[in-house]
Each structure stands twice: as C-alpha cells, then as structure tokens.
C-alpha positions as CSV (number, residue, x, y, z in Angstrom):
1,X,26.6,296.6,131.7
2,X,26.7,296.9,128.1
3,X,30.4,298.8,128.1
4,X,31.4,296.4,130.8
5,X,31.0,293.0,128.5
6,X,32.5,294.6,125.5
7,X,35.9,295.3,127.5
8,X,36.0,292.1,128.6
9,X,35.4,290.7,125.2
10,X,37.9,293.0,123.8
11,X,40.1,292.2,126.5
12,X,40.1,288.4,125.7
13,X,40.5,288.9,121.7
14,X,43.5,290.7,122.5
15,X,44.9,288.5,124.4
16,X,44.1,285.6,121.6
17,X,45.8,287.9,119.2
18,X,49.1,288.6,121.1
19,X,49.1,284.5,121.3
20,X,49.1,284.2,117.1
21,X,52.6,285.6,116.4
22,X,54.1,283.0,118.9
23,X,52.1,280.0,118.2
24,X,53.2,281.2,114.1
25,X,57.0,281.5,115.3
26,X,56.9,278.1,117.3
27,X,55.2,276.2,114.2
28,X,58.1,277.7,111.6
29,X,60.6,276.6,114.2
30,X,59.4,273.2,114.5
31,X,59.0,272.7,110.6
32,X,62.5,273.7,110.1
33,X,63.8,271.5,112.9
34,X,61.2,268.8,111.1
35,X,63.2,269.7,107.7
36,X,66.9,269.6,109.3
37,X,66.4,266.1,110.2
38,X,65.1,264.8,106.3
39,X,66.8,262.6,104.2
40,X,67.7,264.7,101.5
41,X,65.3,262.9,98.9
42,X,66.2,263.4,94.9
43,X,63.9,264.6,92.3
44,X,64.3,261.2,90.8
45,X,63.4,258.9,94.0
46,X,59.9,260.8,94.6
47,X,59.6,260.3,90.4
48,X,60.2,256.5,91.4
49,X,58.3,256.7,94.8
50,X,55.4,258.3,92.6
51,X,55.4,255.7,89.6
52,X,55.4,252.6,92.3
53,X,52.3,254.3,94.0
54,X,50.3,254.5,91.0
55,X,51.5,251.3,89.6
56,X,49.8,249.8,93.0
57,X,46.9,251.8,92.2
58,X,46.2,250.6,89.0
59,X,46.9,246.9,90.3
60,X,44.2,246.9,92.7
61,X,41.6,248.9,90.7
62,X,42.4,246.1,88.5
63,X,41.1,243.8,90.4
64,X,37.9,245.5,91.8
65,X,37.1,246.0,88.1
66,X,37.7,242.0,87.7
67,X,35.6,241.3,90.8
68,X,32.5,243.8,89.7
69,X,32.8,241.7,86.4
70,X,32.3,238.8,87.6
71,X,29.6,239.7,89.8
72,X,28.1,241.3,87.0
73,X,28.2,237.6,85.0
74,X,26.6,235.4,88.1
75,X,23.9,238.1,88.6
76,X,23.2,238.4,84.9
77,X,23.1,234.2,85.1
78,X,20.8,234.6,87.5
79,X,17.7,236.5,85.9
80,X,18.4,234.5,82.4
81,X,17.9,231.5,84.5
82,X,14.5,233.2,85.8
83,X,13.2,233.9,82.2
84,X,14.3,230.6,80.9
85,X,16.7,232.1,78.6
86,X,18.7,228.9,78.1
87,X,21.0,230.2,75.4
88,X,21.9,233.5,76.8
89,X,23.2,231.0,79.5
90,X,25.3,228.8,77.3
91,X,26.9,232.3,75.5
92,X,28.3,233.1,79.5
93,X,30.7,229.9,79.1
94,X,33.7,229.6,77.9
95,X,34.2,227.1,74.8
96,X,35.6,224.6,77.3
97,X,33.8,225.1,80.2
98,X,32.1,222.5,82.5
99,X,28.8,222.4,84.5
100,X,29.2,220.3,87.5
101,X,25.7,219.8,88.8
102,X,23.5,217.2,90.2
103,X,25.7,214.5,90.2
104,X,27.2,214.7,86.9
105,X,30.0,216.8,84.2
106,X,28.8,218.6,81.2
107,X,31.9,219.3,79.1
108,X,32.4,222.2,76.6
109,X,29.9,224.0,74.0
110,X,28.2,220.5,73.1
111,X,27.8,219.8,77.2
112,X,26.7,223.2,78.3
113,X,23.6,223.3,75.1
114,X,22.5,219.7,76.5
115,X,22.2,220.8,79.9
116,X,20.9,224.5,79.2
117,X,19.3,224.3,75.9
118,X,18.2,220.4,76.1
119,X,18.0,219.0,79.8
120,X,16.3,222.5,81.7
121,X,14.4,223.7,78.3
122,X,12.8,220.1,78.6
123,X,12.4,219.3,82.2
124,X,11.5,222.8,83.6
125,X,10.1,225.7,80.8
126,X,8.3,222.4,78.8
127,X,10.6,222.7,75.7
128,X,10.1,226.8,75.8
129,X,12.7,229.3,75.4
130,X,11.8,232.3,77.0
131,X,9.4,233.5,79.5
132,X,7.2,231.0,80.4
133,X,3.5,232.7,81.4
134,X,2.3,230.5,85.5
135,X,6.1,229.9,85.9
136,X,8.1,231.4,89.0
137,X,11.8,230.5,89.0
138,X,13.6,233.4,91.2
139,X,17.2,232.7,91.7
140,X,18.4,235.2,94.2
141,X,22.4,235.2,93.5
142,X,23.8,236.4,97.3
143,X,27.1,236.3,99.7
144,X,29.6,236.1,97.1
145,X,33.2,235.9,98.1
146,X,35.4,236.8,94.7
147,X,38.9,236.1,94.8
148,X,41.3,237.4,91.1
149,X,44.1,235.3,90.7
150,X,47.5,237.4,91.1
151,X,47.7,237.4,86.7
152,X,44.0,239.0,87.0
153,X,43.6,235.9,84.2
154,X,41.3,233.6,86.3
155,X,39.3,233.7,89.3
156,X,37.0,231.6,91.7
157,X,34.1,233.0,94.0
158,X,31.7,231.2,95.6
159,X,27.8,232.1,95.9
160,X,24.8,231.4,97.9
161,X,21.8,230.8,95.7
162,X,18.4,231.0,96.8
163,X,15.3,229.8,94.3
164,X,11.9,230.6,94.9
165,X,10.1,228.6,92.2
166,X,6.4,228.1,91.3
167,X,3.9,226.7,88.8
168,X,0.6,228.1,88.6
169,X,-2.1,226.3,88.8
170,X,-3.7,227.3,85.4
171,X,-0.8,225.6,84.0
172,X,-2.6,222.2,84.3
173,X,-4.1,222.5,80.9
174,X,-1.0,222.6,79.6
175,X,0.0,218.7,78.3
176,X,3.6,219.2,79.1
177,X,2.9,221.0,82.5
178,X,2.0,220.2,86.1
179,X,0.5,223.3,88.1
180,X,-0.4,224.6,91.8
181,X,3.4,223.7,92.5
182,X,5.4,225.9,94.6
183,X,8.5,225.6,96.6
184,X,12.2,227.0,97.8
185,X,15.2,225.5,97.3
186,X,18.8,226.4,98.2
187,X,22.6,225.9,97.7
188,X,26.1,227.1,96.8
189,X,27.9,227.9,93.8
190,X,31.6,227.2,94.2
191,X,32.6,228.6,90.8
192,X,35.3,229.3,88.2
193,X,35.6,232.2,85.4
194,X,38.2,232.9,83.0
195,X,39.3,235.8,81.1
196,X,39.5,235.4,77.3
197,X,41.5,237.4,75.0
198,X,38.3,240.3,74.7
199,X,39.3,240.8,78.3
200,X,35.5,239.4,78.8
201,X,35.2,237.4,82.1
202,X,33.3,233.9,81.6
203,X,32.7,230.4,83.5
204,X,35.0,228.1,83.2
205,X,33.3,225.8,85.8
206,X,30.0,226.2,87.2
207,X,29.4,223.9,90.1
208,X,26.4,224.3,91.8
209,X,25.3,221.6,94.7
210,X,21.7,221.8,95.8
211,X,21.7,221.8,99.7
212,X,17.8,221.1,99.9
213,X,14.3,221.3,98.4
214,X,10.9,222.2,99.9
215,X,7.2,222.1,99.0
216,X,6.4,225.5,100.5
217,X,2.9,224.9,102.4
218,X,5.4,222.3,104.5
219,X,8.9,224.1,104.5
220,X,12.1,222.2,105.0
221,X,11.4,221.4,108.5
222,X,8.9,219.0,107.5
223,X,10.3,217.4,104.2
224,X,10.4,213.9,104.2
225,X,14.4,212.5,103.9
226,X,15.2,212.4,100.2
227,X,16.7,209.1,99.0
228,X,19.3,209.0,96.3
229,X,16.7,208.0,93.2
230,X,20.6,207.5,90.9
231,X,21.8,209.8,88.2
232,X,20.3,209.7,85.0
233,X,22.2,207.9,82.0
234,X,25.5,209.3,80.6
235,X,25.7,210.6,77.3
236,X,25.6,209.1,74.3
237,X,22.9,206.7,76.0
238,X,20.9,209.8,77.4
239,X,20.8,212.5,74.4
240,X,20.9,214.9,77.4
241,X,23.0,213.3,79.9
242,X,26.1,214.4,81.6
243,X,29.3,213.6,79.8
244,X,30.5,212.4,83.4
245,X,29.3,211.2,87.1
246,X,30.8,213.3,90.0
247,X,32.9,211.0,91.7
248,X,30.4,210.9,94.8
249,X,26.7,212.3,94.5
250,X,25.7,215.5,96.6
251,X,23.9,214.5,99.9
252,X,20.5,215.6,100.4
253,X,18.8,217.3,103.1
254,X,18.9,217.0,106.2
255,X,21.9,216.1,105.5
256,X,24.6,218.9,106.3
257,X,27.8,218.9,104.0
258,X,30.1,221.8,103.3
259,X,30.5,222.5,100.1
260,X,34.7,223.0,100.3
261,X,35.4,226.6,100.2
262,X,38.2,227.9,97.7
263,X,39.3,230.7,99.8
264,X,41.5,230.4,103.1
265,X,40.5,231.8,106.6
266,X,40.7,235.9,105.9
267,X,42.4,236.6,109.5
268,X,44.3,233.6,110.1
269,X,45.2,232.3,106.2
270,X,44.1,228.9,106.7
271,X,42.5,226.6,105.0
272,X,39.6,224.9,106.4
273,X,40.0,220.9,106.1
C-alpha cells in the first residue's frame, strides 16, 4: 500500500513538473507581446512621471500634517479649558483672533484676555488660575471634520463639544463658590485657524454655540425652556464684555438650530442651505 501511494504521488509531481517549463515559456511570450505593444517611454518622462508623483505625495502629507495640527490645538484647548488654565488659552490665538460666543465678539489679544483671563477666571474658577480643587469642567473635544485650504495657509473644522461640569459640594465654604452643582452641557465648534510665519497653526475664530444645558439629577429631557435673560453689556461699559453682539443670539434648547456647516456634502459637493 505504502509503494502504491508513493507512485502515485510521484506520478502526479511529475506531471506538475513537466507543466513548469510551459507555463515559464507561455509567461515570457506574453511579457514580450506585453512589451511590443509599449509606448517607448524616455528616461526623461519616467524622471518627470516620478517628480509629479512625489510632488503629490508631499502635497497631501502636507495636509494630514496640517490636519493632525490642528487637531492637536482643539484637543490641547480642551484639557486647558478643564484645568482652568485661562492664559495657556489666550497663547492658542492668533493676535487678531475673535471669540464668537454666547451672543457676543471678543476681538484680538485685549478681547481674547477679557473673555479667558477676565470673564471665565471670574464667573467659573472664582478668580483662580489653575486647577481648581471640587471643580469638574470635562470638555470632551469629538467628530471633527478638518478641511486645509488649497495654500495649506488657513483652515476651518468643525467640532462637537461635550462638557461634563461639576462643583462639589464642599465648595460651599468657599465665599466666591456655590457647591453640589453638577450638569452636562453640549454644542459645536464651527472654527477657524491660521498658520503664522513659525508654520504654528492657531485660531483665528473660535465660535462655539451652546446647543443646551442640564442639571444632571433631571437631564435635558426635563429642563425647563430657557428664556433669553439678554447679553451682558458691551465693552467699555462691562470691563469684561464682548467688543460686539452676534447679529442674532443662539437659540436655546429645545430649540433645534443647525449650527451652518463649512464643509459641502462629501458625495454629492453641495452645500447644505
């Protein structure tokens, strides 16, 4: 039995082998067929072929490099915003670079430290800079869509932002604090960066609309409708006011705007109206 399966497997092995020679001729005749029928191509169009490739490569690395950057910057204003670090956030802006937000236009260095350094410091850390111990302020930066602008100069990408914010209750001793607070709140970021001359990305605009607020024992399903209390006044009046009102005041929940997006339909290239 043994002598009878190793003829057979001999057998069939020799028949593969006899095949290798003619599948070998078949595939030489077919490349040079394949080679008769070439363009003749010069030594200086595949140089030019080449240089065009790369040249396309280095274009869209480019760009992934500009969109990680900026990623980088909204995540990294993110966890300053956590830790209260109001003028690490004022150093991500661009000299003249706005903050459109709740309403109202903070304008340029002198703007973004009222808002940052003056308006938050105040009204949220209690006039602290830094870490504040019984204070939650989570801002989860999520579903970003980056787009570069063709000169890799300036770019737009939009952000949904998602805050899980809490005051302890031991905080009541403090004068300037209110405690056994907690809540969610959510909204988009429909933003714009800029490249200086370092080659450093930065905001040009930050525009951030809240989309709603909630006590967390109660959630959103059960908030009562928020009425438009006004914005506060402009600045010189208010030493921390907004340089300028938004032309018309962010609707509140359960109200259901759409923040415009920047970006066109990917499939279809339109804009949505």
């Amino acid at each position: 039995m043994y002598e009878l399966k190793r003829r057979s497997f001999l057998g069939r092995m020799s028949a593969f082998l006899a095949l290798v020679p003619m599948a070998f001729t078949t595939s030489a005749a077919l490349a040079r067929a394949s080679k008769r029928n070439q363009v003749p191509v010069s030594h200086d169009e595949r140089v030019l072929a080449m240089e065009r490739q790369m040249e396309l490569m280095a274009s869209r690395l480019g760009d992934l490099e500009d969109i990680e950057a900026i990623r980088r910057l909204q995540h990294a204003y993110g966890y300053y915003l956590d830790k209260c670090l109001y003028t690490e956030i004022v150093d991500l802006f661009a000299d003249d670079g706005e903050i459109h937000i709740d309403g109202g236009i903070y304008r340029g260095k002198a703007g973004q430290k009222r808002f940052y350094a003056g308006r938050l410091e105040q009204d949220v850390a209690g006039g602290a800079q830094g870490p504040v111990n019984g204070l939650l302020l989570d801002h989860l930066m999520l579903q970003d869509v980056i787009d570069v602008a063709a000169d890799r100069r300036t770019a737009k990408a939009r952000f949904r932002v998602f805050v899980q914010g809490g005051s302890h209750e031991s905080r009541t001793t403090d004068a300037n604090a209110a405690g056994g607070q907690q809540w969610w709140e959510g909204g988009i970021s429909e933003n714009t960066y800029v490249k200086g001359e370092d080659g450093r990305w930065r905001f040009a605009r930050l525009a951030y609309r809240t989309v709603y607020q909630a006590p967390y024992e109660i959630g959103w399903a059960h908030t009562p409708i928020a009425t438009e209390t006004g914005l506060r006044k402009l600045y010189p009046e208010d030493p921390l006011g907004p340089d300028e009102r938004l032309p018309m005041a962010p609707p509140a929940w359960p109200e259901a705007p759409v923040v415009p997006f920047h970006y066109a339909n990917p499939v279809t290239d339109k804009p949505w109206v």
